[in-house]
MARBA-3410 file (N, C-alpha, C, O; in Angstrom, 1 decimal):
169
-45.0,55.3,-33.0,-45.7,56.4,-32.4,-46.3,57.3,-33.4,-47.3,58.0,-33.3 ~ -45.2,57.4,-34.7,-45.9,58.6,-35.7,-46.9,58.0,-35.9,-47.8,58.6,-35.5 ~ -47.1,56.6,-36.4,-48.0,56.4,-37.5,-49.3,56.1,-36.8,-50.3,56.0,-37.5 ~ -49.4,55.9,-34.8,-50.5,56.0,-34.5,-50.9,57.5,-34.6,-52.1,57.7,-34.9 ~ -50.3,58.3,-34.5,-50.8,59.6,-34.3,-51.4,60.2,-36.1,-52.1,61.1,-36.5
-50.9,59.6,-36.4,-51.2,59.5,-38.1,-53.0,58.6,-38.0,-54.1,59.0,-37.9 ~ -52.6,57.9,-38.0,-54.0,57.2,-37.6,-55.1,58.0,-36.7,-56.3,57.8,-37.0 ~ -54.9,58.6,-35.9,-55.7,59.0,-35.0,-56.5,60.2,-35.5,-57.7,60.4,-35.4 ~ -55.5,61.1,-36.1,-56.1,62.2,-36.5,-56.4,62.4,-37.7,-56.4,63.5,-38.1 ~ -56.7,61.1,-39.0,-57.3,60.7,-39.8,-58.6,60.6,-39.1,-59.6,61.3,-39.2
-58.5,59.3,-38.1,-59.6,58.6,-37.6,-60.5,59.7,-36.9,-61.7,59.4,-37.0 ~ -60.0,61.1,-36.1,-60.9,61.8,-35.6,-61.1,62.3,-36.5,-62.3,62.1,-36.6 ~ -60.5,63.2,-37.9,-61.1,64.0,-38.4,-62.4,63.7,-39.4,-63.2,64.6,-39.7 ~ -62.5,61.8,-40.1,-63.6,61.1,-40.4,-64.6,61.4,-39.5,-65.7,62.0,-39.6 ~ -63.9,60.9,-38.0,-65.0,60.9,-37.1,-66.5,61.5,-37.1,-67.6,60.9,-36.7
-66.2,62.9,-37.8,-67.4,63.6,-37.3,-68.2,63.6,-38.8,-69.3,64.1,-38.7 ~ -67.9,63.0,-40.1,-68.4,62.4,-41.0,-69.3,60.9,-40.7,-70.1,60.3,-41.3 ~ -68.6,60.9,-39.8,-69.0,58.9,-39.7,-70.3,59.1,-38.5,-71.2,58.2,-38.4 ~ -70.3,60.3,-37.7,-71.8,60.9,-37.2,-72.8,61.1,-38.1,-73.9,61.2,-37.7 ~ -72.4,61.2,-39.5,-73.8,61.8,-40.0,-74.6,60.1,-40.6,-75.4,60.0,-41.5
-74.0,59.0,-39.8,-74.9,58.2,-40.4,-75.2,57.4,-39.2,-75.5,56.2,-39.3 ~ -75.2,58.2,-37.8,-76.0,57.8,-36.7,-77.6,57.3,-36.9,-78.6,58.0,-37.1 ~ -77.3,55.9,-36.8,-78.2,54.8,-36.6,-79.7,55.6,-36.4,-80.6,55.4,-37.1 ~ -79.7,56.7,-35.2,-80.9,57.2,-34.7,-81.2,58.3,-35.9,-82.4,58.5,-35.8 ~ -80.9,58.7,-36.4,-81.1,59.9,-37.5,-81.8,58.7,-39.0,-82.9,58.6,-39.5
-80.5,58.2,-39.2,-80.7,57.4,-40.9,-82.1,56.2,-40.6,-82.6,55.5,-41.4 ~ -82.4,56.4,-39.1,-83.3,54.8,-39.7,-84.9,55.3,-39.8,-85.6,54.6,-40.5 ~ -85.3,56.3,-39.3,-86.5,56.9,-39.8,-86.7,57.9,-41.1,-86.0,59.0,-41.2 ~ -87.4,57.6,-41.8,-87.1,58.2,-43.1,-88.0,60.1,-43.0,-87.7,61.1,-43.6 ~ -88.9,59.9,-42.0,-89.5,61.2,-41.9,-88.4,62.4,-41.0,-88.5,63.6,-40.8
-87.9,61.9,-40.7,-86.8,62.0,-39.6,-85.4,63.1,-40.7,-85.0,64.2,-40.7 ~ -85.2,61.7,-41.5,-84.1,62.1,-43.0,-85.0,63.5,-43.6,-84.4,64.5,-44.0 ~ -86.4,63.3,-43.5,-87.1,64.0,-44.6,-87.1,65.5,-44.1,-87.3,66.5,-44.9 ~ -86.7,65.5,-43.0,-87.0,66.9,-42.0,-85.7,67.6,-42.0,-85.4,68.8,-42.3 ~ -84.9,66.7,-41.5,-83.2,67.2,-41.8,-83.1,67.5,-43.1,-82.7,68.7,-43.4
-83.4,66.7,-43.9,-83.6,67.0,-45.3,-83.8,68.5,-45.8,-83.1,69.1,-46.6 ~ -85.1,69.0,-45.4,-85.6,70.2,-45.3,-84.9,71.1,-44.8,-84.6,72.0,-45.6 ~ -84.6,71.2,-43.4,-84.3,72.0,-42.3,-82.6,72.5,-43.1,-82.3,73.7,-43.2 ~ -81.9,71.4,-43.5,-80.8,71.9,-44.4,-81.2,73.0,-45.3,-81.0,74.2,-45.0 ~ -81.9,72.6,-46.6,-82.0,73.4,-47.2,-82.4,74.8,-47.1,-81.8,75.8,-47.6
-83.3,74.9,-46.4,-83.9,76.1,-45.6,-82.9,76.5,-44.8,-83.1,77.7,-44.8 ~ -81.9,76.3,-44.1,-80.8,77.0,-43.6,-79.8,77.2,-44.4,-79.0,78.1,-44.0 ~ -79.6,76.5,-45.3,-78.2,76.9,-46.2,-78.9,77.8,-47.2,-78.0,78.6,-47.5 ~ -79.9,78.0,-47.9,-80.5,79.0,-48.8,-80.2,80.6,-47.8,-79.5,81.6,-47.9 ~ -81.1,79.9,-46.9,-81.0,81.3,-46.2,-79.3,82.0,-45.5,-79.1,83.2,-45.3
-78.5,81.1,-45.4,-77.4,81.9,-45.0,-76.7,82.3,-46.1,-76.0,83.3,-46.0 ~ -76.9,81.2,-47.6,-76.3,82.0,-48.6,-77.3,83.3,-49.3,-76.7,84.1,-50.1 ~ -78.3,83.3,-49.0,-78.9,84.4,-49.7,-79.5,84.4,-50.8,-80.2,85.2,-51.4 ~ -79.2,83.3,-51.0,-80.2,82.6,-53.0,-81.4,83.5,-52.9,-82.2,84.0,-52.0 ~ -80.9,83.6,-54.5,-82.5,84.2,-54.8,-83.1,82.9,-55.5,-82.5,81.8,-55.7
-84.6,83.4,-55.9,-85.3,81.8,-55.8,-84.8,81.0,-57.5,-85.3,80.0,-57.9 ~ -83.6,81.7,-58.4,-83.4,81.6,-59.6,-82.4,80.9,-59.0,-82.5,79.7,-59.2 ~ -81.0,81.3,-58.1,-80.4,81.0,-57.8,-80.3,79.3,-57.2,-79.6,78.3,-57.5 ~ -81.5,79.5,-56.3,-82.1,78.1,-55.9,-82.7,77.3,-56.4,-83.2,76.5,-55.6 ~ -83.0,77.2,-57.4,-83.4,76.3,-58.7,-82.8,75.7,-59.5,-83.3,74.8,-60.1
-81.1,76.3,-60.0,-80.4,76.1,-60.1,-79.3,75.3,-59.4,-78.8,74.3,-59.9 ~ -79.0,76.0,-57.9,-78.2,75.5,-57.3,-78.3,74.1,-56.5,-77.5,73.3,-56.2 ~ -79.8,74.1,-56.4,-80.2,72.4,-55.4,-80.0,71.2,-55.5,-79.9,70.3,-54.6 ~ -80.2,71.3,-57.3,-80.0,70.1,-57.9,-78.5,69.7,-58.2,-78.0,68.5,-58.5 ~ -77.9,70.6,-58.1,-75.9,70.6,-58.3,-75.2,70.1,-57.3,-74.3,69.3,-57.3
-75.8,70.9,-56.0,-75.8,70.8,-54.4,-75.9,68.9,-54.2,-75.1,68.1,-53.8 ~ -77.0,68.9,-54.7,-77.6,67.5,-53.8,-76.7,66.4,-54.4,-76.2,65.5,-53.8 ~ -76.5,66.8,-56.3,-75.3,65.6,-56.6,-74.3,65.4,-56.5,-73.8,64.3,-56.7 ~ -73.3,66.8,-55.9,-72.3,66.6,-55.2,-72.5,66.6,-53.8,-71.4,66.0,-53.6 ~ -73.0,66.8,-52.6,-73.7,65.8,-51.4,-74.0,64.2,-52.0,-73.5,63.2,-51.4
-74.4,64.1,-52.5,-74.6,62.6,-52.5,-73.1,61.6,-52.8,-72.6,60.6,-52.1 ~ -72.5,62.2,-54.1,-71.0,61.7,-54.3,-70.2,61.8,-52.8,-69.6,60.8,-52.4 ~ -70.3,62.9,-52.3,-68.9,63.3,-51.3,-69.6,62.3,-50.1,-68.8,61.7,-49.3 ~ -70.8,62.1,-49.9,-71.4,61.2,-48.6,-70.9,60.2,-49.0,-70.2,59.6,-48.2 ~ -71.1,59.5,-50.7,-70.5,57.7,-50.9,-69.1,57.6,-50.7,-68.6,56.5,-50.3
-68.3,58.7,-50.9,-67.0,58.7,-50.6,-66.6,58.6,-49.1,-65.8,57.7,-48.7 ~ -67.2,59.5,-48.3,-67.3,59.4,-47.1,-67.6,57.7,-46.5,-66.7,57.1,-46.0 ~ -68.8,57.2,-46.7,-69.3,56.2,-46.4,-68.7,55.0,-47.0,-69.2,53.9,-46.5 ~ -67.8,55.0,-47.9,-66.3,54.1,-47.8,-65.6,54.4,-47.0,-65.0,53.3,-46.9 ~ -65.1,55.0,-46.3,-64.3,55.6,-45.5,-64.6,54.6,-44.0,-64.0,53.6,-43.7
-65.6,55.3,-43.6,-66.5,54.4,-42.5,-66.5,52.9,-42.6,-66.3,52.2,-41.6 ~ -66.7,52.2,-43.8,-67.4,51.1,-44.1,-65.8,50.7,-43.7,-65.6,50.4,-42.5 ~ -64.9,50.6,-44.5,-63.4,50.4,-44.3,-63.0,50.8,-42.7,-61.9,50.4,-42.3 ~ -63.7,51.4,-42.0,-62.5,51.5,-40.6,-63.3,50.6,-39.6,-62.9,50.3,-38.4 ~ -64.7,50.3,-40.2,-65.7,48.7,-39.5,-64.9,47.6,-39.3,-65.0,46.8,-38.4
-63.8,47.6,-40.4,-62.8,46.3,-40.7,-61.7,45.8,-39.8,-61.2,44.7,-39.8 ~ -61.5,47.3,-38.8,-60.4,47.2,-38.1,-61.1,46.7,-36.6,-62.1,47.2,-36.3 ~ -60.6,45.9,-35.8,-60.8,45.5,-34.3,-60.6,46.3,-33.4,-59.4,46.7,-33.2 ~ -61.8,46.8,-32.7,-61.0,47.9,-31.6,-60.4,47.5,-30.7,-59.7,48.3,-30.0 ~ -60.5,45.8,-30.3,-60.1,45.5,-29.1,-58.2,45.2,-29.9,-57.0,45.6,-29.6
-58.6,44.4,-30.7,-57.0,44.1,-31.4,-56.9,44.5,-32.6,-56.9,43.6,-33.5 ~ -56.8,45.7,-33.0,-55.8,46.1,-34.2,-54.7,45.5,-34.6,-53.8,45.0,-33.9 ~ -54.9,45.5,-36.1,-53.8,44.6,-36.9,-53.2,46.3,-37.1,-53.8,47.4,-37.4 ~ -51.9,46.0,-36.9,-50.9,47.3,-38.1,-51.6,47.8,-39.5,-52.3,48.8,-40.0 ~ -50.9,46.1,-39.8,-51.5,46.6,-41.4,-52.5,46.8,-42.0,-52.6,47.2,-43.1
-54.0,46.5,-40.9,-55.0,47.0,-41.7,-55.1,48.7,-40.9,-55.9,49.5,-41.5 ~ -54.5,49.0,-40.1,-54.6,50.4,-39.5,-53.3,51.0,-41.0,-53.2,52.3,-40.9 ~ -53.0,50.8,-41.3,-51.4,51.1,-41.9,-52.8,51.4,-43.8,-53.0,52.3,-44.7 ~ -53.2,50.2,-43.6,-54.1,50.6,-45.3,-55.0,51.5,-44.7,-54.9,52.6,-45.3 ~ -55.7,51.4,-43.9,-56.7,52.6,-43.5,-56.1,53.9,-44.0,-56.7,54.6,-44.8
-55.1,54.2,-43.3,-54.2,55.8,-43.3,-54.6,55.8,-44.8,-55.4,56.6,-45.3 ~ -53.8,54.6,-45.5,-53.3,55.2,-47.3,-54.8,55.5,-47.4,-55.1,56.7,-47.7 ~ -55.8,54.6,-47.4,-57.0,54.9,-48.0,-57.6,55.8,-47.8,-58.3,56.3,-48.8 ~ -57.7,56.5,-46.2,-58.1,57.8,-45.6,-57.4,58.9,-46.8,-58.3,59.7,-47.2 ~ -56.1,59.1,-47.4,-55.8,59.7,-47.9,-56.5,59.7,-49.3,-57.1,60.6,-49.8
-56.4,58.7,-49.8,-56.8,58.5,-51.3,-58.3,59.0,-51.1,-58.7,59.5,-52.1 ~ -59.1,59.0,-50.4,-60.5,59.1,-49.9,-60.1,61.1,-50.4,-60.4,61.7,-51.5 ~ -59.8,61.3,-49.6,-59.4,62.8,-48.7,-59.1,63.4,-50.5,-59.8,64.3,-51.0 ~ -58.1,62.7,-51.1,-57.9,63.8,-52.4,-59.1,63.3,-53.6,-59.4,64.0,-54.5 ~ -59.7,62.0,-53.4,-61.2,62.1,-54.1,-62.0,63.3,-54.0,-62.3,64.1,-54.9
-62.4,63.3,-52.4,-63.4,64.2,-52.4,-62.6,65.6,-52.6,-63.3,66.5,-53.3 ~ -61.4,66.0,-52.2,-61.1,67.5,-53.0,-61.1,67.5,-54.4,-61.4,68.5,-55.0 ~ -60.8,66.1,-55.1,-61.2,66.3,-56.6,-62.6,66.6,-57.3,-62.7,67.2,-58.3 ~ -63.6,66.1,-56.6,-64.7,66.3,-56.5,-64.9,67.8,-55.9,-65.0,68.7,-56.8 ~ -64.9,68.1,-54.9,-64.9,69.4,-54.8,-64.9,70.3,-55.6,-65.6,71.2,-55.7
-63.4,69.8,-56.4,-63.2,71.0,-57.3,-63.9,71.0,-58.3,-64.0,72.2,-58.8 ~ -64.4,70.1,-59.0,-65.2,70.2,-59.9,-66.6,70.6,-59.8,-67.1,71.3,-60.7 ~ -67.4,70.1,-58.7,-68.5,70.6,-58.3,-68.2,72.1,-57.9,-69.2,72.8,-58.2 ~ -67.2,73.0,-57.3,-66.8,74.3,-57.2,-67.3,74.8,-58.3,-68.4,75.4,-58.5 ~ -66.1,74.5,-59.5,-66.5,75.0,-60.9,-67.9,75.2,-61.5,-68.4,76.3,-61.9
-68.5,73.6,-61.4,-70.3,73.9,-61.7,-70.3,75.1,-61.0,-69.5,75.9,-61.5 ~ -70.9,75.5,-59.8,-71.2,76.0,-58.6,-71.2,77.7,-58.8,-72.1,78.5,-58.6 ~ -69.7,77.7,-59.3,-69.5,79.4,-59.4,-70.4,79.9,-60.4,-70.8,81.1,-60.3 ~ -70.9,79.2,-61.5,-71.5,79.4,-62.7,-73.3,79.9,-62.2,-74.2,80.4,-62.7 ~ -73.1,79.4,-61.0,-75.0,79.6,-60.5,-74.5,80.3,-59.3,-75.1,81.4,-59.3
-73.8,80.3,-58.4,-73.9,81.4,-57.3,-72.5,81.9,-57.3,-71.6,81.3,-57.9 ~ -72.3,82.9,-56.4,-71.1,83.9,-56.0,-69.6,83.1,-55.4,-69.8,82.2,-54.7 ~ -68.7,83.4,-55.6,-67.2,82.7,-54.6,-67.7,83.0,-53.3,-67.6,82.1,-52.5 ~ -68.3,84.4,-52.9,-68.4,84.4,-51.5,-69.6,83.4,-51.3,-69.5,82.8,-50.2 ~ -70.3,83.2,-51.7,-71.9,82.3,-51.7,-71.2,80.9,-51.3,-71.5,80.2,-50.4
-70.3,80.8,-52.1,-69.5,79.3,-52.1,-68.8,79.2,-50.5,-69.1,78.5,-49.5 ~ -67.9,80.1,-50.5,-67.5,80.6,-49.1,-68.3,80.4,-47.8,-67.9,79.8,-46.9 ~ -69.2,80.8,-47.9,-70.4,81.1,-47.1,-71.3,79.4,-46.9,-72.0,79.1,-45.9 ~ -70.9,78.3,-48.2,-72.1,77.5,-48.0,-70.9,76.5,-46.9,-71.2,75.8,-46.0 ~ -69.3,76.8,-47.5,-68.9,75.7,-46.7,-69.1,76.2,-44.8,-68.8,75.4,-43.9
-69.3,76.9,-44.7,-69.7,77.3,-43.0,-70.9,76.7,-42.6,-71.2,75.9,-41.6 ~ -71.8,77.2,-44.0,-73.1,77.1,-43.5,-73.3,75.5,-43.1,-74.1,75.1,-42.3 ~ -72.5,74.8,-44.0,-73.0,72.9,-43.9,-72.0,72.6,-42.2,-72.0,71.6,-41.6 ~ -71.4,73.5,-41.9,-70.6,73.1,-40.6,-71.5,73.5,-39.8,-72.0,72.7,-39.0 ~ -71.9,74.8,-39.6,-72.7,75.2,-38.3,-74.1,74.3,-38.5,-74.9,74.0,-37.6
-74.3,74.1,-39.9,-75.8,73.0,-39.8,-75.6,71.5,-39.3,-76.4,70.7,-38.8 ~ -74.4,71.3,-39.6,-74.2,70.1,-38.7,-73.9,69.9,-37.5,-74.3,68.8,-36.9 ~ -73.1,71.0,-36.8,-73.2,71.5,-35.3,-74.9,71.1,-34.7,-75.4,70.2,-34.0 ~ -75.3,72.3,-35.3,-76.8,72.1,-34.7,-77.1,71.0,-34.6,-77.4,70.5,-33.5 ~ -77.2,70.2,-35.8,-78.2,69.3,-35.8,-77.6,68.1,-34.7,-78.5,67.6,-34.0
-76.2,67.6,-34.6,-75.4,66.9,-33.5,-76.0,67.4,-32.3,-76.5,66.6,-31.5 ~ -76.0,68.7,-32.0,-76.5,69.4,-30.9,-77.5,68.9,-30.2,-77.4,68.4,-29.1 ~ -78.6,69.0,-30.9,-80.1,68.9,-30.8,-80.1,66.9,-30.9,-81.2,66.3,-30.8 ~ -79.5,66.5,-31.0,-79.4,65.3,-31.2,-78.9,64.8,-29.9,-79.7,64.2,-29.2 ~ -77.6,65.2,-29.5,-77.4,65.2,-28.0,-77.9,65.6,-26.7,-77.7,65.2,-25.5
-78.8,67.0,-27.3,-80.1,67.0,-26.2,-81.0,66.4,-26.3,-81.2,65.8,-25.2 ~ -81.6,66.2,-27.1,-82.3,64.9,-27.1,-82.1,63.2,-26.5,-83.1,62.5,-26.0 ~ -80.9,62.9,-26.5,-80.4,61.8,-25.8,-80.3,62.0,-24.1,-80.4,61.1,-23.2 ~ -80.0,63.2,-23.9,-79.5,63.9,-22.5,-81.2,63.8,-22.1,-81.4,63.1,-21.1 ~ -82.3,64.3,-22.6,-83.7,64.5,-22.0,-83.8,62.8,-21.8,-84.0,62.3,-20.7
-83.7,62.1,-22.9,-84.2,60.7,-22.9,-83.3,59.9,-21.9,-83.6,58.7,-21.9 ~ -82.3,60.1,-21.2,-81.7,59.7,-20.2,-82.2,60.2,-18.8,-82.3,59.5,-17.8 ~ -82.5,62.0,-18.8,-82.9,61.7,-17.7,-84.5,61.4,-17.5,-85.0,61.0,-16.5 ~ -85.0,61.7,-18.8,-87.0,60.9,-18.6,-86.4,59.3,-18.0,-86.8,59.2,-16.9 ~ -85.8,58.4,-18.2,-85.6,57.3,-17.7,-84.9,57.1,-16.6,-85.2,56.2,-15.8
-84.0,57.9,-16.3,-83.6,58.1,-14.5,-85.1,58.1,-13.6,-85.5,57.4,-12.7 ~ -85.7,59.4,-14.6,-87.1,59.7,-13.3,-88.0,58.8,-13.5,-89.0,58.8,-12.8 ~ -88.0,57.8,-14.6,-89.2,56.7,-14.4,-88.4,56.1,-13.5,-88.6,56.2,-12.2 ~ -87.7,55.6,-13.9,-86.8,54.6,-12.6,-86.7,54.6,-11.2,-86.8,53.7,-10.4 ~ -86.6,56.1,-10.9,-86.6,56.8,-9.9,-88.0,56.6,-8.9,-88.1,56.3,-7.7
-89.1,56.9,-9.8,-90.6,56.8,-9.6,-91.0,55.2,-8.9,-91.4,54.7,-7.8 ~ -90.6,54.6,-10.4,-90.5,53.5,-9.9,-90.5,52.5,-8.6,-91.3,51.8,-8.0 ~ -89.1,53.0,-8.5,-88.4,52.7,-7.2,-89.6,52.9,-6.0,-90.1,52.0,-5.4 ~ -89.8,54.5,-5.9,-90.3,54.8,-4.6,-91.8,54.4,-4.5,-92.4,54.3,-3.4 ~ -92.5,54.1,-6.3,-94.1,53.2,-5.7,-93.3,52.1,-5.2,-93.3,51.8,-4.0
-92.8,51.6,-5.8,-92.2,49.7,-4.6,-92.1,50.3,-3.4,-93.0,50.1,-2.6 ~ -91.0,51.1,-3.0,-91.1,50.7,-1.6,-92.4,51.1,-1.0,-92.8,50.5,0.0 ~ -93.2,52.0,-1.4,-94.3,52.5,-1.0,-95.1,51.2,-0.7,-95.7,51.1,0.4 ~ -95.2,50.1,-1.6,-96.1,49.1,-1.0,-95.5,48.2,-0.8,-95.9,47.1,-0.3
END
């Protein structure tokens, strides 16, 4: 019982990492290019960069986002491995260790990208960006799940429509 609950809340807290490579977002590249944007433009502005600061900071930003997503995206790629219908132990049992070894990568990373970081913006700046990448990710899931909720019900009401020209003739 521990070690599924060990498992679980590994597996939820990846979870919302293993969203940012929803199929519908990653497979249009103009799509990537806009999130792309819309990040930066929201995380400058909640940190406050001045435009020295952001010239500096973007390019530091984006190579530690890129490392901490391939870290991430091992993560994912390894929990593809496991059967949802029949789980083996032992590969749920390596998952955990690996989820962990994953988990103190990216804080080693972290900490080193921290270090760069302070050298071009503020602790509170730093403070401020890890909110800002959570509430930008909120949104963007958000608007992603309205978007699915409209395109479910536009297809109720064609269906709907549908229906009533048939019986109509």
């Amino acid at each position: 019982m521990k070690k599924l609950l060990i498992v679980g809340l590994l597996l939820g807290g990846w979870g919302v990492f293993a969203q940012e490579t929803d199929p519908e977002v990653t497979q249009d590249p103009k799509v990537q290019e806009k999130i792309k944007n819309l990040r930066i433009a929201y995380i400058s502005d909640k940190l406050g960069l001045t435009p020295e600061q952001a010239e500096k900071f973007w390019p530091v930003y984006r190579e530690f986002s890129d490392k901490r997503r391939d870290i991430r995206q091992e993560f994912i790629e390894s929990r593809k491995g496991i059967k949802q219908d029949n789980p083996d132990p032992a590969k749920q049992e390596d998952l955990v260790k690996l989820g962990l070894i994953l988990k103190q990568r990216e804080l080693d990373l972290e900490k080193v990208y921290s270090d760069r970081m302070l050298k071009i913006i503020t602790a509170q700046q730093i403070l401020n960006l890890r909110r800002a990448e959570g509430d930008f990710q909120r949104i963007i899931l958000e608007q992603i799940q309205q978007r699915r909720m409209m395109q479910q019900r536009n297809e109720t009401i064609r269906e709907r429509n549908q229906r009533l020209k048939q019986q109509r003739n």
